[in-house]
C-alpha positions in Angstrom: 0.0 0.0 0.0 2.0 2.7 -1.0 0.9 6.3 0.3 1.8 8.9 -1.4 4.2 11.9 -0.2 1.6 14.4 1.2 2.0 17.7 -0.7 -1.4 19.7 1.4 -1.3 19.8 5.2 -5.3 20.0 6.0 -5.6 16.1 5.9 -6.5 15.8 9.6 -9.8 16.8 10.2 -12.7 16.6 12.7 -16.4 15.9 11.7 -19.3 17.0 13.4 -19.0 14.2 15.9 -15.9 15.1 17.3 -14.0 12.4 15.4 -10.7 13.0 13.6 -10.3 11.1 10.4 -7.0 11.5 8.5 -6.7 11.3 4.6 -3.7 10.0 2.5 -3.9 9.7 -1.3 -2.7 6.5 -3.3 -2.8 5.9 -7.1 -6.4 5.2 -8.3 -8.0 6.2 -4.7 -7.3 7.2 -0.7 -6.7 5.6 2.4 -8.9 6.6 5.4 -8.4 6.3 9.3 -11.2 7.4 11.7 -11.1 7.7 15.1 -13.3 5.2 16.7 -14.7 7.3 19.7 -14.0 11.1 19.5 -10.8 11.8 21.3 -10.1 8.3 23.1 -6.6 7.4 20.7 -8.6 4.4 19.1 -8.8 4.3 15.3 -10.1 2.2 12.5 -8.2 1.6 9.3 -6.4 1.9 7.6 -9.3 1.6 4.7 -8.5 2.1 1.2 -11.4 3.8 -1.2 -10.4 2.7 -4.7 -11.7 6.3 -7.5 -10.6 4.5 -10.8 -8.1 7.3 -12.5 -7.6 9.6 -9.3 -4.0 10.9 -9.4 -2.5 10.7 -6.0 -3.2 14.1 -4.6 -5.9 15.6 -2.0 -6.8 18.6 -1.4 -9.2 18.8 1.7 -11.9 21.3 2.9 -14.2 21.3 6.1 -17.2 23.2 6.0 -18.4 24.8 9.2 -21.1 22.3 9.6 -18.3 19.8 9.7 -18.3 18.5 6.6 -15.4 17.3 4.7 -15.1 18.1 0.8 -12.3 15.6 -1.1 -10.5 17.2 -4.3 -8.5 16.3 -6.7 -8.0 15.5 -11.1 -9.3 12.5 -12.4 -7.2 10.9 -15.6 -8.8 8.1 -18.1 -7.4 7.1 -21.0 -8.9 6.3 -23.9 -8.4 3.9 -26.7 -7.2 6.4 -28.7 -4.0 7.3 -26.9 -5.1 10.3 -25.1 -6.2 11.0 -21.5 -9.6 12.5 -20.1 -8.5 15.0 -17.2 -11.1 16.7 -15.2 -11.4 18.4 -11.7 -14.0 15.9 -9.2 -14.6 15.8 -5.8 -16.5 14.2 -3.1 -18.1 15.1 0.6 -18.0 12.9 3.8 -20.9 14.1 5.5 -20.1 11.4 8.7 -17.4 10.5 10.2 -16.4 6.6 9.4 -19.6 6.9 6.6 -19.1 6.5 2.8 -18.3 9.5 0.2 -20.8 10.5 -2.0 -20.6 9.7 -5.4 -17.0 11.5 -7.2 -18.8 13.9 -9.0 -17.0 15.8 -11.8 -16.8 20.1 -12.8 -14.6 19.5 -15.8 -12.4 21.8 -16.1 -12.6 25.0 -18.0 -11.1 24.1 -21.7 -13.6 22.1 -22.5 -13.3 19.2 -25.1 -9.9 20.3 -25.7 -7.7 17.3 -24.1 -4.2 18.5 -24.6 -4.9 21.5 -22.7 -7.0 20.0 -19.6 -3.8 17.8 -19.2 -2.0 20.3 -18.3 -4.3 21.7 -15.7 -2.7 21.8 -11.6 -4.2 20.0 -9.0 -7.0 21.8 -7.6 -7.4 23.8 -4.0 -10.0 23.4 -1.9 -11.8 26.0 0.4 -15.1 25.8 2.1 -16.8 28.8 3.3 -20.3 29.9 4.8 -21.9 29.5 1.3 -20.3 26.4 0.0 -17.2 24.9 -1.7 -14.7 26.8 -3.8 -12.1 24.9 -6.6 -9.3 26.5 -7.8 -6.2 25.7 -9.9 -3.6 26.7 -12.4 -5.1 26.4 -16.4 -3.2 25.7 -19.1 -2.6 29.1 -19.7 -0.6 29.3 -16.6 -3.1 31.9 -14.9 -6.1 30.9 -12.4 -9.5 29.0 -13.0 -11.9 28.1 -11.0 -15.3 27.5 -9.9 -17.6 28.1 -6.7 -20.8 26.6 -5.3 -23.7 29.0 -4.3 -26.2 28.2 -1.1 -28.4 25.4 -3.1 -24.9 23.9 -3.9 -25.1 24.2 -7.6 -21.9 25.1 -9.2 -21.7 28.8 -10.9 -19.9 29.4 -14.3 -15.9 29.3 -14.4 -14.1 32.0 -13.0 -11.1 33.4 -14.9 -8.9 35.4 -12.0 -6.1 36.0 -14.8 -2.4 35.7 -13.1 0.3 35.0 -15.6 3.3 32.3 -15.2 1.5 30.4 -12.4 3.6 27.4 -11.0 1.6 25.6 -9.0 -2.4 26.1 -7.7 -1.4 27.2 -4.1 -2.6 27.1 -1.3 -6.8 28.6 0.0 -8.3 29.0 3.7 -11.2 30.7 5.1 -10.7 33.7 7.8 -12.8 33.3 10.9 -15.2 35.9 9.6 -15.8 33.9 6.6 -13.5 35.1 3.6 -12.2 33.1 1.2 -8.3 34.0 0.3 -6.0 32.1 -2.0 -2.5 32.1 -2.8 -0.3 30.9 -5.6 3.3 31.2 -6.6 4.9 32.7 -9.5 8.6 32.8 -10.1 9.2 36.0 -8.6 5.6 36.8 -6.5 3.4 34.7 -4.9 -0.6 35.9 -6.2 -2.9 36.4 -3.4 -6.8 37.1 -3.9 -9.6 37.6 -1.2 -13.3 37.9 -1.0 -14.2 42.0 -0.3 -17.4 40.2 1.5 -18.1 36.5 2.8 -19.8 35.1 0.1 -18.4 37.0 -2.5 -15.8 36.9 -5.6 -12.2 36.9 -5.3 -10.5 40.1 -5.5 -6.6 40.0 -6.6 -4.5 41.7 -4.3 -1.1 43.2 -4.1 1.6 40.4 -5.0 4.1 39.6 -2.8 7.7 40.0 -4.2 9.4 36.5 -3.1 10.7 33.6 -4.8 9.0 30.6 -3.3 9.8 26.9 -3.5 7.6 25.0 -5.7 5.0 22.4 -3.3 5.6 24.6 -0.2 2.6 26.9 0.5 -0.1 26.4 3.4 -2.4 28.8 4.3 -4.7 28.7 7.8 -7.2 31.2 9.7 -5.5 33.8 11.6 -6.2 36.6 14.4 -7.8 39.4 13.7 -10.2 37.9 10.7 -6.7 37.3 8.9 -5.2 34.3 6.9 -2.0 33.5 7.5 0.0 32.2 4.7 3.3 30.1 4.4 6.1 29.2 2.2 9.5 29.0 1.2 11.9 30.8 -0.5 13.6 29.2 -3.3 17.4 28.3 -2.2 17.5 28.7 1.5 14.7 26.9 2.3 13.7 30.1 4.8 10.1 30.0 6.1 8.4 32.9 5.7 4.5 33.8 6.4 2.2 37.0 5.8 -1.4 37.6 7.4 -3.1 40.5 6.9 -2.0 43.7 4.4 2.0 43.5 6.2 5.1 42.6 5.0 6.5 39.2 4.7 8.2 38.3 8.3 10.8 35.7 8.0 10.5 33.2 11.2 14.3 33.9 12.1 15.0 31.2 14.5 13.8 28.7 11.9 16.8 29.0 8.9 16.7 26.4 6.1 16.1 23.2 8.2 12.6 22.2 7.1 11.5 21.0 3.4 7.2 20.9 2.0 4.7 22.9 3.5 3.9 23.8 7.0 1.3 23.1 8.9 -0.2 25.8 10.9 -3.1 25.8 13.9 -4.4 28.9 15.5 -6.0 27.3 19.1 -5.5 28.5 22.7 -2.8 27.2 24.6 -2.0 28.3 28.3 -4.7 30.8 27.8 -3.7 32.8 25.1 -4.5 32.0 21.3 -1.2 31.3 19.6 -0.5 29.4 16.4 1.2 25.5 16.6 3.2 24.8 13.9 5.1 21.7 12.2 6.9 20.4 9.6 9.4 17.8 8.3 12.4 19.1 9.2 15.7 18.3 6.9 16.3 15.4 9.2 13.6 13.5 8.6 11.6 13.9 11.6 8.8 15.9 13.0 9.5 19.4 14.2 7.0 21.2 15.8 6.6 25.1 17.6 4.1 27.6 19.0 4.3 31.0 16.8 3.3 34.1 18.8 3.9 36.5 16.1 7.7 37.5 16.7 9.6 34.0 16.9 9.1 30.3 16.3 11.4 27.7 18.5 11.6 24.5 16.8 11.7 21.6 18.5 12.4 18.3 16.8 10.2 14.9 17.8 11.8 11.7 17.7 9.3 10.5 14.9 10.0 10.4 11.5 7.7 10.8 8.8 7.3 11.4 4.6 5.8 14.1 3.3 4.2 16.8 5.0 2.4 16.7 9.0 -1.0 17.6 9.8 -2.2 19.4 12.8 -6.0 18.8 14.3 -8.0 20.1 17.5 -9.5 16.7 19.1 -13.3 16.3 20.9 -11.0 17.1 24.5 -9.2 20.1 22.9 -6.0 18.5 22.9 -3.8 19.5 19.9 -2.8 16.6 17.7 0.5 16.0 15.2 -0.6 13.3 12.4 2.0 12.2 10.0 2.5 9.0 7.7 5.1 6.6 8.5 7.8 5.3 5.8 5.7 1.8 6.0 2.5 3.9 5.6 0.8 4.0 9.0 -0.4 6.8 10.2 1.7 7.6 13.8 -0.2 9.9 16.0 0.8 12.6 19.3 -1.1 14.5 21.4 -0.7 17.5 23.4 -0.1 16.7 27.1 -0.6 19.5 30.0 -2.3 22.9 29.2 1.1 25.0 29.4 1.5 28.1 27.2 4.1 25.8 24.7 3.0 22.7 23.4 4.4 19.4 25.0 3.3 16.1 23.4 2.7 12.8 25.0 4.2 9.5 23.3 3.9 8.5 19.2 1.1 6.2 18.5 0.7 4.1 15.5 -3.3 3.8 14.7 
């Protein structure tokens, strides 16, 4: 069963009844773990969902009611050489319980093959009105498409950008907007919703060069989203939240690789943001962010691809990550100090 490197960080979530479930793409499908009782360490899985031509990529949404949407392209060949390619996704509305059906939006070149193929993987973002797909066309700028409140899908959305790399990163403030960013070679694109609900609005580029599979974005203070990534040849961490400047996390240097996972929760009483990665190591590092510094501090866990970071039903923080044999190896937060101490590794 071999798991694929995880390129997104959202893929530990908890559903509506306080159950974590943790997602890991494979060729032609996922794998699936779910907590059996919310917050007691128990889990079921791993369980493999085959989806006949799903590359192995995910790109995960929760919607406030605590449902999960599932992204990612679809290719089928045909018997004439070429491959079908389109955008699908599917919603757990249960913990544990089956997807719905992987339904399809195509993708916004219509019957033109060669260009749909080379389409990026699509982001996921969920807000108060429904889900939201975007990626990079084959143009190299933005497409994308967003549900309204009956769930129908709207028509495609052209948010122009020009020399997109990769489709980025998406999260939803607290207060219900939608931003997204994606990286250029020198700037990484950022559009938000003026209003929840709302288009995207492009605003001001960022002037960086950042590494190519390295961008996360989470809710922030202050209605914000806080974005991440790396710059290209040091490796550096940086983030942004709000209308600021980039601020490099200084204490960090070039010892991480992928994209960060970030968590705004309360610890010790004050609401801070966790943070890990996969440091060059190998192994987990995790730290608490308070907006001026971020102290690594390295687990003795190693893991592929990128971690996840969830709340559980007691409140405890939780550090997912898959395991070079594919498990999925779990910690939790121990103690409700102002830093972040974990208890023992845990293979589910």
């Amino acid at each position: 069963m071999a798991v694929r490197t995880a390129t997104t960080t959202g893929w530990l979530l908890r559903g509506n009844d306080g159950r974590l479930t943790a997602y890991a793409p494979v060729s032609g499908g996922l794998i699936r773990w779910t907590e059996t009782r919310p917050g007691e360490g128990e889990w079921t899985g791993p369980q493999r969902l085959d989806v006949p031509g799903l590359e192995p990529y995910l790109s995960i949404a929760r919607s406030a009611e605590g449902y999960v949407y599932l992204a990612g392209l679809r290719r089928r060949p045909h018997e004439d050489g070429r491959a079908e390619t389109d955008v699908v996704y599917a919603t757990q509305f249960q913990s544990g319980r089956a997807l719905t059906q992987w339904r399809t939006i195509g993708t916004p070149h219509g019957a033109d093959w060669e260009k749909a193929g080379r389409i990026g993987f699509p982001v996921a973002a969920a807000d108060g009105v429904g889900l939201h797909l975007y990626f990079r066309n084959a143009g190299r700028g933005v497409s994308g498409r967003r549900q309204d409140a009956r769930g129908i899908w709207g028509p495609w959305l052209d948010l122009a950008g020009s020399k997109v790399v990769e489709s980025g990163s998406a999260a939803v403030s607290a207060d219900g907007h939608v931003e997204l960013v994606v990286p250029a070679p020198d700037h990484v694109l950022r559009w938000r919703q003026e209003e929840p609900g709302g288009p995207l609005k492009r605003m001001p580029d960022t002037a960086m060069k950042s590494l190519p599979e390295s961008l996360s974005s989470v809710p922030g203070g202050e209605g914000n989203v806080a974005h991440f990534w790396r710059t290209e040849g040091d490796s550096v961490l940086h983030t942004r939240s709000g209308e600021g400047s980039p601020v490099a996390l200084a204490s960090l240097g070039g010892d991480g690789s992928g994209p960060v996972a970030a968590l705004r929760t309360v610890l010790g009483g004050r609401e801070r943001t966790v943070l890990a990665q996969r440091a060059d190591s190998g192994r987990v590092a995790v730290a608490v962010y308070d907006g001026d510094d971020a102290s690594w501090s390295q687990t003795d866990e190693e893991c592929v691809g990128a971690p996840a970071l969830a709340v559980d039903a007691a409140g405890r923080v939780v550090v997912a990550v898959i395991g070079s044999d594919g498990s999925l190896r779990v910690a939790r937060q121990r103690g409700d100090g102002p830093e972040l101490e974990l208890g023992p590794w845990a293979r589910a």
